[in-house]
TORPA-4810 file (N, C-alpha, C, O; in nm, 3 decimals):
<nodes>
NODE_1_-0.032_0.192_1.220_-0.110_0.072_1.202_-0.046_-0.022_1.100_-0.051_-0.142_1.126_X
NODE_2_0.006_0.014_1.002_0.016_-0.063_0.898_0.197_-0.041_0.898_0.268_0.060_0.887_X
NODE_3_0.234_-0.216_0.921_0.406_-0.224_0.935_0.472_-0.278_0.796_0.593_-0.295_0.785_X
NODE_4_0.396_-0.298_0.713_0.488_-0.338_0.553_0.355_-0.361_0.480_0.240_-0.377_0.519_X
NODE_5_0.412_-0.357_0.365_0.320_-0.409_0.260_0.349_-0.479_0.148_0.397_-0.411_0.057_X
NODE_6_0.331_-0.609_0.125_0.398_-0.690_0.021_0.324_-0.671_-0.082_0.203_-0.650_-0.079_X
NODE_7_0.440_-0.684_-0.242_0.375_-0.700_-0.335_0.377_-0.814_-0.379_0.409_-0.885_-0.283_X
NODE_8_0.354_-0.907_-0.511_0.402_-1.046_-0.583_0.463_-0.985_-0.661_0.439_-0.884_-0.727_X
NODE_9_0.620_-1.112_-0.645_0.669_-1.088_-0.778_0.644_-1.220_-0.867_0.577_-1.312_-0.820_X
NODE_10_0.693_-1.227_-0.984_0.746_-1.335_-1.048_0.878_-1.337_-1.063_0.925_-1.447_-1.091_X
NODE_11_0.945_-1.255_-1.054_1.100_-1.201_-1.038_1.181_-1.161_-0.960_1.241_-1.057_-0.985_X
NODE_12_1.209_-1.246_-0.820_1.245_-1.181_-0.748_1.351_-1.072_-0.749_1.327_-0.961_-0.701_X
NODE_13_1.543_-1.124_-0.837_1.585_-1.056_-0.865_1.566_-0.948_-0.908_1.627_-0.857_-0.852_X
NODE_14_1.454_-0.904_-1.051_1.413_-0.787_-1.080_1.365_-0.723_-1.011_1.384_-0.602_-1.028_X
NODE_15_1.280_-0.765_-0.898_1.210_-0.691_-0.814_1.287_-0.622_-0.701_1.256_-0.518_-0.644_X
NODE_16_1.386_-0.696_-0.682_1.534_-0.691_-0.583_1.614_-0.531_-0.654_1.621_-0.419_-0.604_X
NODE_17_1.652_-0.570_-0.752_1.712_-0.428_-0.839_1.621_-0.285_-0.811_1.671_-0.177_-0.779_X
NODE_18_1.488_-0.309_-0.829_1.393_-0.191_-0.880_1.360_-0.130_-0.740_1.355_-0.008_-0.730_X
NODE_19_1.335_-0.223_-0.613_1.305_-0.161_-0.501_1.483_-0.125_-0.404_1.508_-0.040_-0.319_X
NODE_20_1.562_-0.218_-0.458_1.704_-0.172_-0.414_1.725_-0.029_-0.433_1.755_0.033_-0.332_X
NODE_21_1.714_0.041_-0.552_1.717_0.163_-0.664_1.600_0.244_-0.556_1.642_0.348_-0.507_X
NODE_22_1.457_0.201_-0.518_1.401_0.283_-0.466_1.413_0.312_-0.353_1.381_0.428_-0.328_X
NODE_23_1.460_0.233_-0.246_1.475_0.221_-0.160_1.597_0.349_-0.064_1.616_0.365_0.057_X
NODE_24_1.653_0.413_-0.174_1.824_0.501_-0.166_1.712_0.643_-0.107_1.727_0.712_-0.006_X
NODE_25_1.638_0.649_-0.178_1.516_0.762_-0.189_1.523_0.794_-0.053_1.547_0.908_-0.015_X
NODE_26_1.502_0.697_0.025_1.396_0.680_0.151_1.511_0.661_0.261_1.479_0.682_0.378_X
NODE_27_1.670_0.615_0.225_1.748_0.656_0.332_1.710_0.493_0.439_1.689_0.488_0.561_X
NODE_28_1.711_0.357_0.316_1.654_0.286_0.371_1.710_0.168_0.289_1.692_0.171_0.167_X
NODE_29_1.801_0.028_0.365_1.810_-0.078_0.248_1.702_-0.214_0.278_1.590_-0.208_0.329_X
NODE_30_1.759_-0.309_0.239_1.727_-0.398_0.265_1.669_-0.452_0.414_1.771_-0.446_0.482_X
NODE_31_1.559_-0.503_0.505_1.540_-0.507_0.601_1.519_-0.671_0.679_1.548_-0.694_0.797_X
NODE_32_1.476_-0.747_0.607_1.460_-0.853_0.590_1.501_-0.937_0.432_1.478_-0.880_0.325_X
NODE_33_1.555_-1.058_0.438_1.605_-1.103_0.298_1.599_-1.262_0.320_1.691_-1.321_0.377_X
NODE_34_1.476_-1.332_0.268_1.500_-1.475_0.242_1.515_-1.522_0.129_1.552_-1.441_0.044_X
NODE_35_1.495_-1.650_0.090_1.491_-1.691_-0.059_1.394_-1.638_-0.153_1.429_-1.611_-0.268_X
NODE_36_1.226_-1.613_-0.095_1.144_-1.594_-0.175_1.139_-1.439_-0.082_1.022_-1.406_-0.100_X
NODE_37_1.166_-1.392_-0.045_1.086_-1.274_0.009_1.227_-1.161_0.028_1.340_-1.194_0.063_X
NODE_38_1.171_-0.995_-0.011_1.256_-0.893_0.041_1.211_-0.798_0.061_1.172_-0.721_-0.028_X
NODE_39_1.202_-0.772_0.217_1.125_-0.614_0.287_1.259_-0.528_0.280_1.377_-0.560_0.285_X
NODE_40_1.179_-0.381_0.264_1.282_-0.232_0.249_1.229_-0.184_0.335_1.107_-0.190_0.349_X
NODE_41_1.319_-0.115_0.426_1.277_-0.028_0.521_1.360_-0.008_0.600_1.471_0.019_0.556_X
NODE_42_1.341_-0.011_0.744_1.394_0.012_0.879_1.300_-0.049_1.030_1.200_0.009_1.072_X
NODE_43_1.365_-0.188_1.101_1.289_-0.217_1.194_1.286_-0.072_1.265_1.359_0.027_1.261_X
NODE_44_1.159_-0.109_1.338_1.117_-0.003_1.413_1.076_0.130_1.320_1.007_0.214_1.377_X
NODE_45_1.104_0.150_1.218_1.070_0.250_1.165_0.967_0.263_1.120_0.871_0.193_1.152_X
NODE_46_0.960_0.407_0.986_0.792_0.363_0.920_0.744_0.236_0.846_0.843_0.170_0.815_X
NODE_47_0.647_0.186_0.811_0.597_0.119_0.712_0.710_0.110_0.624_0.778_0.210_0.599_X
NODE_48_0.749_-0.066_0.549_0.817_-0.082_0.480_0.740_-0.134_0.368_0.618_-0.137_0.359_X
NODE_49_0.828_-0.174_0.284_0.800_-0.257_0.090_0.839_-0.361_0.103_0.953_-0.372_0.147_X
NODE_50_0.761_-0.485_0.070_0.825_-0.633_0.037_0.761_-0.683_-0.061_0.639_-0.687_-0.076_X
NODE_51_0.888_-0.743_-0.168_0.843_-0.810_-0.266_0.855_-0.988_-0.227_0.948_-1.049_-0.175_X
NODE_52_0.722_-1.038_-0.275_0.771_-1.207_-0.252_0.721_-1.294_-0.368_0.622_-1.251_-0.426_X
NODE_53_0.770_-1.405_-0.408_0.750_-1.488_-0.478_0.553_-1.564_-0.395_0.546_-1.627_-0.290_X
NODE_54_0.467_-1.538_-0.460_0.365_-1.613_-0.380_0.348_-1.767_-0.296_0.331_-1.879_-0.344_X
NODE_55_0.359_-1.727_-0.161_0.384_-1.885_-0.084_0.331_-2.008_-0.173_0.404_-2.107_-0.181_X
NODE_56_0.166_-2.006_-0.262_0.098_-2.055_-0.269_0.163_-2.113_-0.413_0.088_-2.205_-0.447_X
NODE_57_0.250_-2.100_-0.492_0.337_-2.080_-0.573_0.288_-2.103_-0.699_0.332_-2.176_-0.787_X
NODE_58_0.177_-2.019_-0.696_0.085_-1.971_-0.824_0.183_-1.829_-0.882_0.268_-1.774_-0.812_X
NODE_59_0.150_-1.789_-1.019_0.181_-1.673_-1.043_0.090_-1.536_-0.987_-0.029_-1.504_-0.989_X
NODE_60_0.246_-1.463_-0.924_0.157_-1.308_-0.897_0.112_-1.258_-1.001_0.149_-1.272_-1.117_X
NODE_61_0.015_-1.190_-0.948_-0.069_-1.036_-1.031_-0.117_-0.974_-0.917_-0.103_-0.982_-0.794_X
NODE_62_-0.201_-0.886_-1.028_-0.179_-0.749_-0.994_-0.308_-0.686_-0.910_-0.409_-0.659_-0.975_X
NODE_63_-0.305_-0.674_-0.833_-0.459_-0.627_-0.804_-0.500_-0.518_-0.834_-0.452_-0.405_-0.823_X
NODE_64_-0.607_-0.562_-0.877_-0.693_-0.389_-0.978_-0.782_-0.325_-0.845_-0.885_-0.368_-0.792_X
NODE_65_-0.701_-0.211_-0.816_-0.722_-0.079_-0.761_-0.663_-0.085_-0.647_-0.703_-0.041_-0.539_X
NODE_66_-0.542_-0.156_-0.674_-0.442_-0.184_-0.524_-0.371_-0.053_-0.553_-0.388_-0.006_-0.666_X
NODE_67_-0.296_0.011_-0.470_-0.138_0.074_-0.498_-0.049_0.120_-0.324_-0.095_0.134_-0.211_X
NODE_68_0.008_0.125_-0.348_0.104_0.138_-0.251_0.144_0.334_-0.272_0.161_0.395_-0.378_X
NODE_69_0.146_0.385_-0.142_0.174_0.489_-0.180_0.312_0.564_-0.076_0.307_0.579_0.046_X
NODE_70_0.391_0.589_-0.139_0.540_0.639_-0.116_0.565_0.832_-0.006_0.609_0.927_-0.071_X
NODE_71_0.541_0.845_0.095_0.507_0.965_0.115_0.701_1.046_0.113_0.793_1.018_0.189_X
NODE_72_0.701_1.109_0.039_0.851_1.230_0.076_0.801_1.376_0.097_0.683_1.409_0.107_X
NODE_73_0.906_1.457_0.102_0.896_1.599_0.187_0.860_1.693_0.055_0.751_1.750_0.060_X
NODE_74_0.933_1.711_-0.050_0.894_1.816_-0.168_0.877_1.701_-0.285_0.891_1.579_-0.297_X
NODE_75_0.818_1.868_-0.402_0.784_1.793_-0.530_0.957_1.747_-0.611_0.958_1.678_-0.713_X
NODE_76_1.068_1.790_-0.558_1.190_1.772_-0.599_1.225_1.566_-0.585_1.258_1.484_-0.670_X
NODE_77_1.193_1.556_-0.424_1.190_1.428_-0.449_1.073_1.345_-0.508_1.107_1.233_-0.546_X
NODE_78_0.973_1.370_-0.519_0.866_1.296_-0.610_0.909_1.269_-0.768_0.886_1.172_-0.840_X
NODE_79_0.971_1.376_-0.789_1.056_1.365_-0.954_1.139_1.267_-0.932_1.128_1.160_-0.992_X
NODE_80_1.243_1.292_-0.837_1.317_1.179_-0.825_1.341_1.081_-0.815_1.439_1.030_-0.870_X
NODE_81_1.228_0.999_-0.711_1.168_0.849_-0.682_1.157_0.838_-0.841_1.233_0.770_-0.910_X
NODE_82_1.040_0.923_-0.892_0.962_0.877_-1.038_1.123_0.806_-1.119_1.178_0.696_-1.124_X
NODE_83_1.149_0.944_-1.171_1.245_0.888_-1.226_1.291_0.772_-1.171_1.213_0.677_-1.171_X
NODE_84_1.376_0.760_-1.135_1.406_0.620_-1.070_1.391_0.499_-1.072_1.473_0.410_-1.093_X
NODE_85_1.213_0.494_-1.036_1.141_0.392_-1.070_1.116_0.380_-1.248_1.101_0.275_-1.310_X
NODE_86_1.116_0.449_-1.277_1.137_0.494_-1.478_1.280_0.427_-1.555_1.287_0.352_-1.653_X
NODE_87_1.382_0.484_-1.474_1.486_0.408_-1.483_1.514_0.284_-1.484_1.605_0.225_-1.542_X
NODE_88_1.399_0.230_-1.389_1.507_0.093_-1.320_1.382_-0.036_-1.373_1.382_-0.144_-1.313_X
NODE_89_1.288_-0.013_-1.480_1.209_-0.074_-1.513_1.107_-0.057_-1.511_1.035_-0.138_-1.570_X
NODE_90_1.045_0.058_-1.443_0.884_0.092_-1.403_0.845_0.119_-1.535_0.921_0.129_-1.632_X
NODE_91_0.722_0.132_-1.535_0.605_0.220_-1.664_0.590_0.320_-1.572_0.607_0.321_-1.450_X
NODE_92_0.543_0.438_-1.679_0.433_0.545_-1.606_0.323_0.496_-1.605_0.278_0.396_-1.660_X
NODE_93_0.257_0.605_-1.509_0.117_0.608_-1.475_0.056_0.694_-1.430_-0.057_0.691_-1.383_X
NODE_94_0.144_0.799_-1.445_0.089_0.982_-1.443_0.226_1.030_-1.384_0.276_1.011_-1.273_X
NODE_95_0.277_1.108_-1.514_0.395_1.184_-1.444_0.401_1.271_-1.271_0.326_1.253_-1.175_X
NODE_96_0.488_1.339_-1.282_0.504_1.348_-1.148_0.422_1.562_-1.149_0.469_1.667_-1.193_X
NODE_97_0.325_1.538_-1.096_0.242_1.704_-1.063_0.115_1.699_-0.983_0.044_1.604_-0.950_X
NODE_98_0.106_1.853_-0.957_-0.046_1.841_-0.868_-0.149_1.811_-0.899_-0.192_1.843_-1.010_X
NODE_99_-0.209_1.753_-0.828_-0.356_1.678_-0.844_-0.450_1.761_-0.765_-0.449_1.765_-0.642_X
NODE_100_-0.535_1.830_-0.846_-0.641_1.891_-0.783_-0.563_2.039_-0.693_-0.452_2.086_-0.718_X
NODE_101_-0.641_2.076_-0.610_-0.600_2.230_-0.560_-0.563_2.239_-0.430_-0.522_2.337_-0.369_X
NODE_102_-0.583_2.108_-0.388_-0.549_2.102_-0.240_-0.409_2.080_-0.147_-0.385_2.056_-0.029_X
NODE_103_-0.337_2.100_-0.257_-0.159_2.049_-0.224_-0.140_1.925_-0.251_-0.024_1.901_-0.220_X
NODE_104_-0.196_1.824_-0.296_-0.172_1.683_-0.300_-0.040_1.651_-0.465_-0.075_1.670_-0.582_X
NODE_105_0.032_1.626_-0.442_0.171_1.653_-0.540_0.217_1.514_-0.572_0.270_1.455_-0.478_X
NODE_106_0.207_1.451_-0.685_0.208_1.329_-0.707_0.250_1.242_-0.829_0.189_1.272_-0.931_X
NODE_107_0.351_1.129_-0.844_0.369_1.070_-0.970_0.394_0.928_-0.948_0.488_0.881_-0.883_X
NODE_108_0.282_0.847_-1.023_0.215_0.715_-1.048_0.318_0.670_-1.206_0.351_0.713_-1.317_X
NODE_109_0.341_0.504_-1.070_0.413_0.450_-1.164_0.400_0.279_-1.179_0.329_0.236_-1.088_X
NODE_110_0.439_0.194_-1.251_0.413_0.086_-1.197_0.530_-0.022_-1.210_0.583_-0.036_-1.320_X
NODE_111_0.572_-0.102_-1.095_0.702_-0.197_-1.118_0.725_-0.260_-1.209_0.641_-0.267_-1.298_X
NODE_112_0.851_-0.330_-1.221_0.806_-0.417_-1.310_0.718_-0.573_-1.324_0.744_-0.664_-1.402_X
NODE_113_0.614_-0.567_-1.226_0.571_-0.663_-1.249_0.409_-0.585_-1.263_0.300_-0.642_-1.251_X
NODE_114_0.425_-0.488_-1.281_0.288_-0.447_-1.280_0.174_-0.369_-1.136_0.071_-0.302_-1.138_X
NODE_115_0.243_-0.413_-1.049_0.254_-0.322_-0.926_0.223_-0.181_-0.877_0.314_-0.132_-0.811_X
NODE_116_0.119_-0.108_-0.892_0.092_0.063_-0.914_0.131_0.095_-0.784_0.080_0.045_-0.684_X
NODE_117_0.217_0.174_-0.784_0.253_0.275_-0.685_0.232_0.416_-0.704_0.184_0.455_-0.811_X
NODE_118_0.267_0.513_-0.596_0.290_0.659_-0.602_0.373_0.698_-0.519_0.391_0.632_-0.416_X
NODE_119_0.447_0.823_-0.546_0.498_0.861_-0.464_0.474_1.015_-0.457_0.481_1.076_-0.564_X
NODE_120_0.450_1.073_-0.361_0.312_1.154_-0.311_0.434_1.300_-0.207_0.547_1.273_-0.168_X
NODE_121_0.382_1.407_-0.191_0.416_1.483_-0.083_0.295_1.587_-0.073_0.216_1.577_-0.167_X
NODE_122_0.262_1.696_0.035_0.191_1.795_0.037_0.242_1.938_0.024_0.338_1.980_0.089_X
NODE_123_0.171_2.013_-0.065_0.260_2.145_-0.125_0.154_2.220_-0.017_0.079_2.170_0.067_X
NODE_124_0.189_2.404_-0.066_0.053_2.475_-0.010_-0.026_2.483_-0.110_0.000_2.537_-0.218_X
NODE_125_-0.153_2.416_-0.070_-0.285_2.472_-0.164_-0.279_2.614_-0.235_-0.236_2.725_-0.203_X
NODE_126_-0.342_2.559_-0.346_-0.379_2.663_-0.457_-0.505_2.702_-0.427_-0.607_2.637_-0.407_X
NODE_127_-0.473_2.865_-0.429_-0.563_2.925_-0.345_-0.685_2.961_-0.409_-0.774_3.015_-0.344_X
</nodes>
């Protein structure tokens, strides 16, 4: 159902660097690239990331209780995205571990423009 999901930047370049950096994760570059706008992904593939300067050419923010969520295979790459996104300008926003007992394996972070993401996999439940 759902084929991309844009965030706002105020930066495009920065935003260009931080999802470039995330994007290696996912085995995925650049997909689309205009002046104000840059989707990550793969046509035809899953759901991609786009950052854009707002058409309306007000400043972005952030929407409170938005987030975008990142799905990979183990908790090895969830460390890794994190980091990454840690590296390349993100804040935390809950290191990278299980949440609750049900396998849900997870570490919350946010771009640099303020942007909350996760990047998420399923372990086996704790029994």
């Amino acid at each position: 159902m759902i084929g991309y999901v844009t965030l706002g930047t105020n930066n495009l370049p920065r935003a260009a660097a931080f999802y470039d950096a995330i994007a290696k994760h996912f085995g995925v570059g650049r997909m689309m690239e205009f002046d104000t706008f840059i989707a990550w992904g793969e046509m035809g593939g899953a759901p991609g990331v786009a950052a854009t300067l707002p058409f309306d050419g007000q400043a972005a923010s952030v929407g409170n209780g938005t987030m975008v969520a990142l799905a990979v295979e183990t908790p090895e790459q969830v460390q890794a995205v994190y980091d990454t996104a840690i590296a390349n300008g993100g804040s935390d926003e809950g290191a990278p571990g299980p949440r609750g007992d049900d396998g849900f394996y997870a570490g919350y972070f946010r771009d640099p423009d303020g942007n909350k993401l996760n990047v998420f996999c399923m372990t086996d439940p704790v029994a």
